[in-house]
Structure formats: structure tokens, C-alpha cells
C-alpha positions as YAML, in Angstrom:
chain: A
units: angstrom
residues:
- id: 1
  name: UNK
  ca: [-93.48, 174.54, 136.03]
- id: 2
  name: UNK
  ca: [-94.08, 172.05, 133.61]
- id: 3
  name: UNK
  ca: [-94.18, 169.16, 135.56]
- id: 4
  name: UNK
  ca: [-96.84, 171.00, 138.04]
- id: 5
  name: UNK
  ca: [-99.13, 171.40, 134.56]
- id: 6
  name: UNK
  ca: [-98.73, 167.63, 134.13]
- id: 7
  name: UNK
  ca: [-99.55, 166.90, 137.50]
- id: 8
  name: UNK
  ca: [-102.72, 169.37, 138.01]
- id: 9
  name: UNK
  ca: [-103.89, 167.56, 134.82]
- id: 10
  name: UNK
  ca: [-103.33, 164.13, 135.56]
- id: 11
  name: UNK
  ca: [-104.85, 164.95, 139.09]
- id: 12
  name: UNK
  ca: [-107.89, 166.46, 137.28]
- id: 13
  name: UNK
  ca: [-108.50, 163.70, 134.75]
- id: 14
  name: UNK
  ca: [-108.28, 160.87, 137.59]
- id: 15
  name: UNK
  ca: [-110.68, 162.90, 139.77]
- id: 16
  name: UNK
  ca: [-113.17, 163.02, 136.83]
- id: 17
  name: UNK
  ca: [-112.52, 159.26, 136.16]
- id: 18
  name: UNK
  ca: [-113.62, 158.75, 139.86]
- id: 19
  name: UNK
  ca: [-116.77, 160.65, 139.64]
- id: 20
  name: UNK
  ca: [-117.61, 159.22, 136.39]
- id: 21
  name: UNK
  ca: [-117.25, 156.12, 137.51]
- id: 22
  name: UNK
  ca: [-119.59, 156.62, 140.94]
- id: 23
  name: UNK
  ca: [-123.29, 155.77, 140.63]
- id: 24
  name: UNK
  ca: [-125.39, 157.24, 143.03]
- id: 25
  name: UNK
  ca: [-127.49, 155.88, 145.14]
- id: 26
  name: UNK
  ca: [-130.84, 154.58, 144.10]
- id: 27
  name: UNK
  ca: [-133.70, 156.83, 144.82]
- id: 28
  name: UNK
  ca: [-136.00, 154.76, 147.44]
- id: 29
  name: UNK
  ca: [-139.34, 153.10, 146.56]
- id: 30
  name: UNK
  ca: [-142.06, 155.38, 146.67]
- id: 31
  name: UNK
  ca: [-144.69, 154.10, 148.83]
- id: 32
  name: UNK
  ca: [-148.44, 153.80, 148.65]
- id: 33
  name: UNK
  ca: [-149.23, 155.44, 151.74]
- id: 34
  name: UNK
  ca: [-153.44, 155.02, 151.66]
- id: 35
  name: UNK
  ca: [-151.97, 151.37, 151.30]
- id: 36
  name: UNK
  ca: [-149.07, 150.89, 153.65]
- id: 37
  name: UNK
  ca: [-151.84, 152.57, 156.25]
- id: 38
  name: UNK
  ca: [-154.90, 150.23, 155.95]
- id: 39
  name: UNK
  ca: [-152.05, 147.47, 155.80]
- id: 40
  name: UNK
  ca: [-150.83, 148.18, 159.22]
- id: 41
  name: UNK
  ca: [-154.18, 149.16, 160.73]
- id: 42
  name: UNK
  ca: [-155.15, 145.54, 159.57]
- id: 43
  name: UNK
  ca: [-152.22, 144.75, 161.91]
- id: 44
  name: UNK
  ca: [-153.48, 146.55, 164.84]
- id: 45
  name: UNK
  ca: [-156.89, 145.12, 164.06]
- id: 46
  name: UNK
  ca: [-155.82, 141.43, 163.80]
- id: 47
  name: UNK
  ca: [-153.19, 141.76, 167.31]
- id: 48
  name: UNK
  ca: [-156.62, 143.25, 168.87]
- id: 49
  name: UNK
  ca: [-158.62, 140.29, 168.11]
- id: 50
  name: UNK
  ca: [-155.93, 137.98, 168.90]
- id: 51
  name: UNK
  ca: [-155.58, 139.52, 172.45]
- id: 52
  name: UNK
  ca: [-159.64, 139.50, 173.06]
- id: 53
  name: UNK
  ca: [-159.12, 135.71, 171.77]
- id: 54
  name: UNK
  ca: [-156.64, 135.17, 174.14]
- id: 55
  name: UNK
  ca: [-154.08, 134.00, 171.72]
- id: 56
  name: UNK
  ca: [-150.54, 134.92, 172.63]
- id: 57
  name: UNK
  ca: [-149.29, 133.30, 168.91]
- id: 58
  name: UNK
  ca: [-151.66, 135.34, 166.56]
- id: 59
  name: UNK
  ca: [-150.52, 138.36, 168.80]
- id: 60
  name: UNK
  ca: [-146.99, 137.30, 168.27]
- id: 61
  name: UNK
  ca: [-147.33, 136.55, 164.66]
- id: 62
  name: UNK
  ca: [-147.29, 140.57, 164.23]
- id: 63
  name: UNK
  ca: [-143.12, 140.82, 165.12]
- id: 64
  name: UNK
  ca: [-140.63, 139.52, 163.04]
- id: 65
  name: UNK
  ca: [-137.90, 137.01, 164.34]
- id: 66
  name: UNK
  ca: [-135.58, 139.38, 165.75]
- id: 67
  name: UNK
  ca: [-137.93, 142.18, 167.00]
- id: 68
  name: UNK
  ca: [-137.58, 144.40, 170.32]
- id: 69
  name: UNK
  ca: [-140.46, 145.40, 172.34]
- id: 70
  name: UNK
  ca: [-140.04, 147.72, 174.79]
- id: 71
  name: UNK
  ca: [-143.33, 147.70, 177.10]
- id: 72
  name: UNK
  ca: [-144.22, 149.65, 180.76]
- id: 73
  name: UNK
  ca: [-142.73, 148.42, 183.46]
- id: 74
  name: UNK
  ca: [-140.43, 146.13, 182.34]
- id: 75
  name: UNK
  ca: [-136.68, 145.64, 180.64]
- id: 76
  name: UNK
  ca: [-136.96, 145.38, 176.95]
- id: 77
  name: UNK
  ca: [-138.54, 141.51, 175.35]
- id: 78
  name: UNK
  ca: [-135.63, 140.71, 172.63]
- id: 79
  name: UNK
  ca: [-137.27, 138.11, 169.66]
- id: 80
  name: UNK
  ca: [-140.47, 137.05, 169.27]
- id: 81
  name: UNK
  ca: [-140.74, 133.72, 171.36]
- id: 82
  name: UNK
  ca: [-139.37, 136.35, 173.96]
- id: 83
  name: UNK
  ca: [-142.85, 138.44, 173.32]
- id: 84
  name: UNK
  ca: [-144.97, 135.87, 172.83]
- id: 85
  name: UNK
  ca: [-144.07, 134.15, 176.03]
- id: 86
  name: UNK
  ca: [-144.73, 137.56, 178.29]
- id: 87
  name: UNK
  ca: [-147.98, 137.94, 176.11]
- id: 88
  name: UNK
  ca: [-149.27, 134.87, 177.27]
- id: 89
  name: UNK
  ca: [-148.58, 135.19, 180.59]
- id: 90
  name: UNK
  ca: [-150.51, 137.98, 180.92]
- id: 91
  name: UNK
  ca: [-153.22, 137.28, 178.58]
- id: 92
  name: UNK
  ca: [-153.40, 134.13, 181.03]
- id: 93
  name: UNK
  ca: [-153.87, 136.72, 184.03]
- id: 94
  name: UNK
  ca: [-155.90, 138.61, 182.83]
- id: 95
  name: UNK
  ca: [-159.54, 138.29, 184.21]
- id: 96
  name: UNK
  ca: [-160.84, 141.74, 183.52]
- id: 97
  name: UNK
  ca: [-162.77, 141.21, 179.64]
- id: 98
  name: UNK
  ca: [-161.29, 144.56, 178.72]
- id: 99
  name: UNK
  ca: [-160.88, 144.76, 174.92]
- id: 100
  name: UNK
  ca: [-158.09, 147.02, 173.79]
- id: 101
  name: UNK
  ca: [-158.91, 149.11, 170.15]
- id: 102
  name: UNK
  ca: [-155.44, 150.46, 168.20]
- id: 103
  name: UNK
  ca: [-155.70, 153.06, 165.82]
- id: 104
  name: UNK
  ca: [-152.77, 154.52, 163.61]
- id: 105
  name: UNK
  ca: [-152.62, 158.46, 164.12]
- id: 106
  name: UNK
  ca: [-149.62, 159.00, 162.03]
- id: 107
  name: UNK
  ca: [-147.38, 156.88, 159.41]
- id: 108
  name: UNK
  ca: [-143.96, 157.41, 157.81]
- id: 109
  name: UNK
  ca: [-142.90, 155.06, 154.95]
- id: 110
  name: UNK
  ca: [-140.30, 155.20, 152.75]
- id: 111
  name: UNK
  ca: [-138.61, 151.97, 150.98]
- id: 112
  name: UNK
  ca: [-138.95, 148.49, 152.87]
- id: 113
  name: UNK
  ca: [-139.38, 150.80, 156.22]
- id: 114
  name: UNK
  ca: [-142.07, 152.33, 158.37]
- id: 115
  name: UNK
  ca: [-142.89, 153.89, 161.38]
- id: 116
  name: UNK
  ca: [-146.22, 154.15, 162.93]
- id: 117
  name: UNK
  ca: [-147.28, 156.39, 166.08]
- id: 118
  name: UNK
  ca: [-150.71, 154.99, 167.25]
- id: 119
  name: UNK
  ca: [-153.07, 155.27, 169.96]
- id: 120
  name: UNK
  ca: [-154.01, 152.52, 171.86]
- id: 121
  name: UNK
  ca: [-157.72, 152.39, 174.27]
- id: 122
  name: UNK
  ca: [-158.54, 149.91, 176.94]
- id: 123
  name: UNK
  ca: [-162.41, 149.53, 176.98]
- id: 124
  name: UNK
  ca: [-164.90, 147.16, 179.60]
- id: 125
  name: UNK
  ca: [-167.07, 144.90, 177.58]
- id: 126
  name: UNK
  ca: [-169.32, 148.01, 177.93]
- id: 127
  name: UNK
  ca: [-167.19, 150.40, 175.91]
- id: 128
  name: UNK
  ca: [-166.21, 152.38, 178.82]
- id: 129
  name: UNK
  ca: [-162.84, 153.48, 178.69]
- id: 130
  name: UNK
  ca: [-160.66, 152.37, 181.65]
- id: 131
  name: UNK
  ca: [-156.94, 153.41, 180.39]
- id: 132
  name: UNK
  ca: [-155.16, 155.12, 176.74]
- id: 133
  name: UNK
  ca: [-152.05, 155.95, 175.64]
- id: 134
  name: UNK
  ca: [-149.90, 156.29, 172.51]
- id: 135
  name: UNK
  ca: [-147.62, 153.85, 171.09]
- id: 136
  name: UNK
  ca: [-144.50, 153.83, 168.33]
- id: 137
  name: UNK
  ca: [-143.60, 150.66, 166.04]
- id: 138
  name: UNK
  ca: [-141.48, 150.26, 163.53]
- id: 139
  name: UNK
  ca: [-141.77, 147.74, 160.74]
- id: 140
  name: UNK
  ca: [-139.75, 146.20, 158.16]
- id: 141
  name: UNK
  ca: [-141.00, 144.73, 154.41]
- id: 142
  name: UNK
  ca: [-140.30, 141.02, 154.14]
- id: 143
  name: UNK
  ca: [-141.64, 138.87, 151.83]
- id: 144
  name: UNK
  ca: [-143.78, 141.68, 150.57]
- id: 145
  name: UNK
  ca: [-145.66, 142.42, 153.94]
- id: 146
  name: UNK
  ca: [-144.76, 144.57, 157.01]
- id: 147
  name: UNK
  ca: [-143.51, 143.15, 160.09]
- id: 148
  name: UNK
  ca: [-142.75, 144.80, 163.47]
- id: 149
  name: UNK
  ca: [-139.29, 144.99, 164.53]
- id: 150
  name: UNK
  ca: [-139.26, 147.67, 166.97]
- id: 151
  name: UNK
  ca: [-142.47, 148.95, 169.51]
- id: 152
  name: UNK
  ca: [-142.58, 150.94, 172.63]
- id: 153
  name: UNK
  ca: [-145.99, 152.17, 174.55]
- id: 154
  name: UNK
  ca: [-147.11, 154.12, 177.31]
- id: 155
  name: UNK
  ca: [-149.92, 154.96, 179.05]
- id: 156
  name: UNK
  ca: [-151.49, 158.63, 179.64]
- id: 157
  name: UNK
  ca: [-152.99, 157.62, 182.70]
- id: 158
  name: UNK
  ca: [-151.12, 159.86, 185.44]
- id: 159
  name: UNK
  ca: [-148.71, 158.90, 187.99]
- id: 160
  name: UNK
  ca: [-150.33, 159.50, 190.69]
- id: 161
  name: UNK
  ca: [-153.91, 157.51, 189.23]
- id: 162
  name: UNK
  ca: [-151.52, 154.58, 188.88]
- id: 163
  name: UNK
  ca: [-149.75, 154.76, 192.36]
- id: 164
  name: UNK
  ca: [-153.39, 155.13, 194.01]
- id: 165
  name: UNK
  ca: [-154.40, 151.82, 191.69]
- id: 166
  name: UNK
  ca: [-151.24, 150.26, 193.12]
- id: 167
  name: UNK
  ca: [-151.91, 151.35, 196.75]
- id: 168
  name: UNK
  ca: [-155.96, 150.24, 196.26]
- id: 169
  name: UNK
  ca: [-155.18, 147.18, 194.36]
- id: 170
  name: UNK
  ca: [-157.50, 147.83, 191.48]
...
């Protein structure tokens, strides 16, 4: 009986010395959301104007190193030369002068990470509207500044719109 009171106690006193011992973990970062927002819509902003410039490397300058985009119609680009190359090669194609406008809807920060759901609008020189959709990225703080490492988009044009496009060739 007594050596069951030892143990229990011994037991007890290294379980406390455990717990003691354990620092949580750190609360994260709060962020400055009003910030991290006009940060990232200067993002959108700048890849818009590098698109409607034509240049594939100030588009590509918005991924980090190691970033996945996963785009319509195609298997997923993996790194940024990887991007940049499929950017240019259809920035190179293109013949249409449509400008595209992005606008963050919603954000989610917290720490060095963020997520962004957007809205993106292709628009003729005009301003009429000629395709939308919605689009998700995901960026990382480096060096003090976000930086995409994850994006997917589609398009909210219908199916069957696109298949008749496809079957008209516009």
C-alpha cells in the first residue's frame, strides 16, 4: 500500500514537472487587415498592369519561387519560371486588347499567411465586359511583403456559352 502512495506521488510530481516545463505555443501575429488588404489589392493592381503591358516577368514577379498555380483548362504550373513561361505565351497570343480588373472580395490573415478570394473581370478597351469569375490565392510573408504561393480561378461564364465559343471560334 505504501509503495502504491510512493508511486501515485512520484507519478504526480513528474507529470507536473512535464507541464511546468511545456511552453505553449506563441499566440500568432495579429494582423493589420485595412493593411494586409490594400497590400494585396496593390498586387492585383500591379499583375493587371503588367498583363495590359504585356509583361509576362512583372506578372510573374507576384509568385514566390516555389508557387502552384492552378488555372482553367490546364494541369497545375509548379514554380514561377513554370508561370511565367505559360503567361507569356499567352500574353504573346493574345490579340484581343481586353484589360482584365481584380478586386479582393474577401481576406483572411493571420501570422506570415493569407488567403484572398477575389473577383476577376475581362473588359474590351471599351469597358464592356466580355467574361468574370472568382479566384482564390494564397500568400506567404517573406522579407516583410506577401507573395503568392498558391492560386486557382474560374470563370462564371456557363458551359454551354463556352462550348458554343468553342464550336463558333470566338
Amino acid at each position: 500500500m505504501k509503495m502504491n502512495s510512493i508511486l501515485n506521488t512520484t507519478f504526480a510530481a513528474v507529470v507536473l514537472m512535464f507541464a511546468a516545463c511545456s511552453n505553449p505555443a506563441p499566440a500568432p501575429k495579429a494582423v493589420d487587415m485595412d493593411a494586409a488588404k490594400t497590400e494585396i489589392q496593390a498586387m492585383e493592381d500591379a499583375y493587371a498592369a503588367a498583363e495590359a503591358a504585356k509583361d509576362a516577368d512583372a506578372v510573374a514577379a507576384y509568385y514566390s519561387a516555389d508557387a502552384v498555380s492552378y488555372t482553367r483548362n490546364k494541369e497545375p504550373l509548379s514554380g514561377r519560371e513554370a508561370i511565367r513561361n505559360s503567361i507569356a505565351e499567352r500574353l504573346a497570343k493574345d490579340t484581343t486588347g481586353t484589360v482584365n480588373v481584380y478586386k479582393v472580395v474577401d481576406l483572411y490573415a493571420e501570422g506570415d499567411l493569407a488567403v484572398e478570394i477575389g473577383s476577376w473581370n475581362e473588359n474590351t478597351p471599351a469597358g464592356v465586359e466580355v467574361e468574370h469569375g472568382y479566384y482564390m490565392s494564397i500568400f506567404k510573408k517573406v522579407d516583410g511583403k506577401y507573395t503568392c504561393i498558391r492560386d486557382m480561378n474560374i470563370t462564371s461564364k456557363p458551359l454551354s456559352a463556352i462550348v458554343d465559343s468553342l464550336n463558333t471560334g470566338n
